[in-house]
N, C-alpha and C positions, 0 to 999 in steps of 0.2 A: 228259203230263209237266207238273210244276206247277214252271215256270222263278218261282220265290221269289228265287234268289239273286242278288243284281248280281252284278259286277266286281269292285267293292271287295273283296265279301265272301268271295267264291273266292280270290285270290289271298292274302285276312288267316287264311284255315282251315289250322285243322294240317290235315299230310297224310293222318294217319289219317281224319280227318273228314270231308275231302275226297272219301277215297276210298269213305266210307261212303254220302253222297249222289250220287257219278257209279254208283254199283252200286243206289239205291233209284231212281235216275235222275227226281230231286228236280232237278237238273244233268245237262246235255248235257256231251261231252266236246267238243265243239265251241264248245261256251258257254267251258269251262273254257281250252282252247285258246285262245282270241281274248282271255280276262281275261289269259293272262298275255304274251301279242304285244304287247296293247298297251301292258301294263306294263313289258315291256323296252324296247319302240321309247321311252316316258319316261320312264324311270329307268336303264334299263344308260348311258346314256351319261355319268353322275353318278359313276358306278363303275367300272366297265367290267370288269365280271365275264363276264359269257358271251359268248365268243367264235365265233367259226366257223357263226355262226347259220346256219339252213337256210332255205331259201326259205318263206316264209310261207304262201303257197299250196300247198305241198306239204305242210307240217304242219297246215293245216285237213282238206287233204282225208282226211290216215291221224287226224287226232280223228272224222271223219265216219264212218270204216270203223270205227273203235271201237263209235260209238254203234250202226251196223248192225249190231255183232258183239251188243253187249248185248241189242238189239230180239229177236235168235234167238237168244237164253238162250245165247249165247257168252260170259263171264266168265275173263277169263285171268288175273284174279290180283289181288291191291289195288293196282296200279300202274294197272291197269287206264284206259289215256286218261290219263296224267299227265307232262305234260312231265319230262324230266329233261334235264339237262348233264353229260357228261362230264367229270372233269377231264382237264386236255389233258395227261397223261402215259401216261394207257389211250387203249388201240386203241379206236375203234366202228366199224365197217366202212364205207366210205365216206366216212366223214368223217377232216379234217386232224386228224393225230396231231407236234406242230411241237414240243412239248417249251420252248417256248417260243427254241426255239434258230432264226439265221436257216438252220442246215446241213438242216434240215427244214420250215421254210415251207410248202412245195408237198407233202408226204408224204402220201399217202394210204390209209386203214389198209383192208385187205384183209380182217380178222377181227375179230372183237368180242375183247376180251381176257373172261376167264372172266366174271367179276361183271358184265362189262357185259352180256353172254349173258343172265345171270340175272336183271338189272333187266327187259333186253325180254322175255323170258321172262312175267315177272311181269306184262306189259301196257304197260310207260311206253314213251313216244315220246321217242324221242332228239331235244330241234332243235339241238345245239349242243356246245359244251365250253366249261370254265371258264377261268380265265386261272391261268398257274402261272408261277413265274419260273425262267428258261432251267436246263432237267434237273431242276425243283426245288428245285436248290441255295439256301438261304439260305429266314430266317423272313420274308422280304419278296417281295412278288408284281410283278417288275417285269420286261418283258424289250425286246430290240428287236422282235420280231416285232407285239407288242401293245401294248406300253406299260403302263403299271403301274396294277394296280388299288387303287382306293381303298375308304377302309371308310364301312360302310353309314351311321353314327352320326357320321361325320367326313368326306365325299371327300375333305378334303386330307389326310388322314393313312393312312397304312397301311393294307390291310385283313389285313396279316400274311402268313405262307408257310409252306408252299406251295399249299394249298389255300386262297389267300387269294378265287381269285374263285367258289369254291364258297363259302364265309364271307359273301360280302357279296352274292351272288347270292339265299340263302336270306333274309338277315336283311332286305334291301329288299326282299322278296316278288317275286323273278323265277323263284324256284323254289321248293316245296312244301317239298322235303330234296333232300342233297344227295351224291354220292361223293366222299370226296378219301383221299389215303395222306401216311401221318406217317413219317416216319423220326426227324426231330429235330424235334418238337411241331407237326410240319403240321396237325396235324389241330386242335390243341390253343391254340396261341396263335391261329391264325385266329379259332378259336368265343369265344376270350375279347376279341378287339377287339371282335366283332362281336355279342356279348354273345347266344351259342346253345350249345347241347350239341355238344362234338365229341367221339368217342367212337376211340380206338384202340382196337382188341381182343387177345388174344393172337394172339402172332406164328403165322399161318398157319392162324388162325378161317378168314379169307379165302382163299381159294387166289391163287397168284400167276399171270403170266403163262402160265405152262404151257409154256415157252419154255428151261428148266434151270437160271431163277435162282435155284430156290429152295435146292439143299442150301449155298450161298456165303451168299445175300443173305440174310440173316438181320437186320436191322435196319429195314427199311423195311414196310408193310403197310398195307391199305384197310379204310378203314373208313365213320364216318357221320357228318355235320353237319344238325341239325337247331334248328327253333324249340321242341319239344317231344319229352319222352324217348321217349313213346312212338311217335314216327315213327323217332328213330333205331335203337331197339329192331326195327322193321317191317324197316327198310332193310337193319339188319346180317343179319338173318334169310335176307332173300332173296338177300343175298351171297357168306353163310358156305356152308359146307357141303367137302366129299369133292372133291377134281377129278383126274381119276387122270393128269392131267399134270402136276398138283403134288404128288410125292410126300411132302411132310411137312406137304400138308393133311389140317385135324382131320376126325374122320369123325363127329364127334358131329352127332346129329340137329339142326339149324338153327333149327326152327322155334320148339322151347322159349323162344330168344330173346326174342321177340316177347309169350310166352303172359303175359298180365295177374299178377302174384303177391301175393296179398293179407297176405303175412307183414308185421309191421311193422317197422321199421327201430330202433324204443327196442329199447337195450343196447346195442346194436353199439358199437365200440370205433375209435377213429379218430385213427393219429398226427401230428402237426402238425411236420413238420419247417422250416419257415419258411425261414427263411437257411441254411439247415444248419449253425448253430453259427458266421454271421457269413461262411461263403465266399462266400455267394453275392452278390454285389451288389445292390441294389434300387432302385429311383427312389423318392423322398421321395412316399409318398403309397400305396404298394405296401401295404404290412404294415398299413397303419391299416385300410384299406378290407378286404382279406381278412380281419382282425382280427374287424370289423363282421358282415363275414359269417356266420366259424365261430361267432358265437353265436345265427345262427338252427340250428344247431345242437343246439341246447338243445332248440327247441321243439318235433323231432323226438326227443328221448329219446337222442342219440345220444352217446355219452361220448367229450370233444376232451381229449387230454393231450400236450403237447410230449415228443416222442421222437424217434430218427431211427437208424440203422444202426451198426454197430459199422462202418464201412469211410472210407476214408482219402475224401474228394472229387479231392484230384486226382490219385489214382490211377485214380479213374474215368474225368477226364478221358483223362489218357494211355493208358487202354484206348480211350475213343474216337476220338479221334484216328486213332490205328494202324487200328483196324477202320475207319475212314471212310475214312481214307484209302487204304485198301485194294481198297474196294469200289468207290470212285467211280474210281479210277485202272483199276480190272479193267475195269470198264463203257465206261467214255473213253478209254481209250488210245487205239482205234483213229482216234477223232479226233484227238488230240494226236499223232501218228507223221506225220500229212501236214501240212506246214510251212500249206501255205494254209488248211487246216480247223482248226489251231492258232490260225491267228490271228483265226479268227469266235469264238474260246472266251472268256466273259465269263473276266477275271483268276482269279475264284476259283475255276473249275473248274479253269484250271490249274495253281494252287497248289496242291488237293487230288489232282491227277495227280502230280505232281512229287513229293509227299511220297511215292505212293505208291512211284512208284521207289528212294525212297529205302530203305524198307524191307527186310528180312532174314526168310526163311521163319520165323527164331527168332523174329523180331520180332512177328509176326500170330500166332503159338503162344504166348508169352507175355501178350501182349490178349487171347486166347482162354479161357485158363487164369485170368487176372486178371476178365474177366466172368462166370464159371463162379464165381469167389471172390465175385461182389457179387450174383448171382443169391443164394448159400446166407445171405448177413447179410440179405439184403433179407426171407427166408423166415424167418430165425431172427426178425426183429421179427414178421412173420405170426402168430407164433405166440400173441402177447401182442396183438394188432390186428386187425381186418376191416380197415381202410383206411389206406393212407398218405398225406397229400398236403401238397403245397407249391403256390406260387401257379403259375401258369398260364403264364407272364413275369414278364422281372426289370425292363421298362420297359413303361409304358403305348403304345399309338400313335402313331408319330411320321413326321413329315412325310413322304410319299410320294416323295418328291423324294430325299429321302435314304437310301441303298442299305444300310447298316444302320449302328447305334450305333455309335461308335469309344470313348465313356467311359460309364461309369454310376455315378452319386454318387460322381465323381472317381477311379473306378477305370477304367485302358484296358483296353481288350477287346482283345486278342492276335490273334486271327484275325476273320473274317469272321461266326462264328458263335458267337463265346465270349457274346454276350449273349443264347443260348439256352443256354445251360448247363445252369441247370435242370430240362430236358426227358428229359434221358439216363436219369435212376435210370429210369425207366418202359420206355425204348426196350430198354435194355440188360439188361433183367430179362428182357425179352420177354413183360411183366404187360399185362392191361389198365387203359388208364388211362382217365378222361373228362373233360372238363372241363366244369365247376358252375359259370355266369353267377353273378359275385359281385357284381355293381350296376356302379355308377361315381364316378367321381369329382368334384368340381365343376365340371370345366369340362366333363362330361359324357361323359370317357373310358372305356370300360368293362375291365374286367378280370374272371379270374376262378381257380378254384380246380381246380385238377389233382389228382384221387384216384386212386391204384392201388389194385387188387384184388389180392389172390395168384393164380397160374397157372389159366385156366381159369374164373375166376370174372363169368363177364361178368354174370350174370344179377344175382349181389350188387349188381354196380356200376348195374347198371339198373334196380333198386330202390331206391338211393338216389336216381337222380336223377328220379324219379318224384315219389319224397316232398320234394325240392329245390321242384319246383316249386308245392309247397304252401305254402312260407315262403319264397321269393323272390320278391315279387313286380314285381319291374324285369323279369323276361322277356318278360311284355307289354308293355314300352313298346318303340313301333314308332321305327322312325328321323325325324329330324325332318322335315318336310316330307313324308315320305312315306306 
């Protein structure tokens, strides 16, 4: 074996490439293991992304049985020998599944949840889980159990939510690529602090728990964060697929995901909803830099024209609303009914509990019926478009410390989550969306650009962000010091 690559160079490789030299075994997976142990042992502490790490010596020794497996032409898949983190809301078996809540701390998960089956499957070695903020709740990654993770481009500022510590885990090279699940832009403002592709798919690409939440929970979904489109392309592949305990998983063949498409992206057609006609609030600094962006655009052949739906915004909101607070109330109750597990509940899950009691059977059938009405406008612009997108976030990253926005350019934010606004048209379509690394700002903040696809269309959206990374070239710059 011709060990060519340091340390450095292992943990700065996309993961496809990675996984290209641990299988020409150019790279030991034991090599690769150790580059990035000791990349978290100095760098997670800056951040504080992956949690629940596993004994070190227990993950040399299963990189060691990898390379054994490769020596007798065993190849289990392009994960093959490649660390991965859970994010800490999926089961991994034997390891703390805490939600970031302290009523789970010590829980320990008996089962792989499906996708994480399919990453081990694939060859990756679990050492750990990412940091998420208590049930998810909220675009900030902070809880008591861990404390709050910061971003890879800033430690003092946010690294986003809920997949904020798979966000800054990836972007400071402590992971290759990464799992997390978006409900309300988890996936999506994480990868734009952190300035990497996060990819939501259509709702139930992924298969859920396996557990009966799926014909209810219809809002939430796993997907992929990556430094490069074609690892998140790899990742969703090996995720997606049929699981016959998730009855309204897609059965389409998985793999196509992944498969290289040499079509080109000139013509395509791409709507720029911005503000959406001034509803949306934005931080000073927002719109110029996206602005900057949509005209690399151009140099892809790709045609940018300001449009956006024939539907009301904040009738969308009050569909969300009602469905959120429906769903997170169904899920919590059972903690919110005992007076002492009440009171470990950070304030806004139980505020989103409380709504949900408040609720009327009519009430969640008329939200129902109301996203059924913004599914067919968002489809009727399809018709005229390949792409819709608005920015990624309505604020850049902001201090870790603080549990999220209360104003933005002098507008109050009503709840806990009204400064993700934005992220709904996507969630609520149940489109795939990705978000497109749009650069930064001057004091080095990054942001970026959220595009939907119409229903089913992932492979669209992952040919755009292929040809993205031909006219972007801020994706390569690494965090500072790191």
């Amino acid at each position: 074996m011709n060990h060519a690559i340091d340390a450095d160079d292992i943990v700065d490789m996309a993961a496809h490439r990675l996984s290209a030299a641990i299988r020409a075994r150019r790279v030991s997976c034991r090599e690769v293991m150790q580059a990035y142990l000791e990349r978290i042992e100095t760098h997670n502490p800056r951040v504080n992304a992956i949690v629940s790490l596993r004994d070190p010596e227990v993950l040399l020794r299963e990189a060691s049985a990898c390379d054994t497996h490769l020596a007798r032409g065993r190849y289990l898949g392009w994960l093959h020998g490649i660390p991965q983190a859970i994010k800490d809301l999926a089961d991994a078996q034997g390891l703390r599944t805490t939600q970031g809540s302290p009523l789970f701390a010590g829980q320990i998960a008996r089962r792989d949840a499906p996708f994480v089956a399919r990453t081990r499957r694939a060859g990756a070695i679990v050492i750990g889980k990412t940091n998420t903020p208590e049930f998810g709740l909220g675009s900030q990654t902070y809880n008591p159990v861990f404390g709050a993770t910061g971003c890879a481009y800033a430690p003092d500022l946010t690294a986003g939510g809920s997949s904020g510590g798979a966000a800054a885990a990836v972007a400071m090279r402590l992971l290759p690529v990464a799992d997390g699940s978006d409900m309300m832009g988890s996936l999506r403002n994480p990868a734009a602090f952190n300035n990497l592709f996060g990819f939501r798919p259509s709702y139930a690409r992924v298969p859920g728990d396996g557990e009966g939440e799926l014909y209810l929970q219809q809002l939430s979904c796993t997907g992929a964060i990556g430094r490069r489109a074609a690892d998140v392309a790899l990742l969703l592949a090996t995720q997606a697929g049929y699981d016959r305990g998730s009855p309204l998983s897609i059965a389409a063949e998985p793999a196509v995901l992944a498969a290289p498409q040499a079509d080109a992206v000139a013509g395509k057609r791409l709507a720029w909803m911005g503000d959406w006609n001034a509803h949306l609030p934005l931080e000073p600094g927002i719109a110029g830099l996206c602005g900057e962006a949509l005209r690399r655009f151009d140099d892809l052949g790709v045609i940018v024209e300001q449009a956006g739906p024939d539907f009301s915004p904040q009738r969308l909101w009050e569909t969300w609303l009602t469905l959120r607070h429906w769903l997170v109330c169904g899920s919590l109750h059972p903690l919110y009914a005992d007076p002492e597990r009440r009171a470990l509940l950070k304030p806004e899950a139980r505020w989103e509990i409380e709504g949900g009691l408040r609720l009327s059977a009519l009430d969640v059938y008329r939200a129902s019926a109301a996203r059924s009405d913004w599914y067919r406008a968002l489809d009727a612009l399809f018709a005229r478009y390949d792409f819709v997108a608005l920015p990624s976030a309505q604020v850049f990253a902001f201090d870790k410390r603080t549990h999220w926005p209360v104003e933005i350019a002098g507008v109050s934010m009503d709840t806990y989550h009204r400064w993700m606004e934005v992220v709904i048209p996507a969630t609520l379509a149940g489109c795939p969306v990705v978000n497109l690394p749009a650069g930064f700002d001057p004091r080095g903040r990054a942001m970026g650009i959220q595009v939907i696809a119409r229903h089913l269309a992932e492979r669209d959206l992952l040919q755009l962000a292929r040809a993205w990374e031909a006219v972007a070239p801020w994706i390569a710059q690494p965090p500072p010091g790191g």
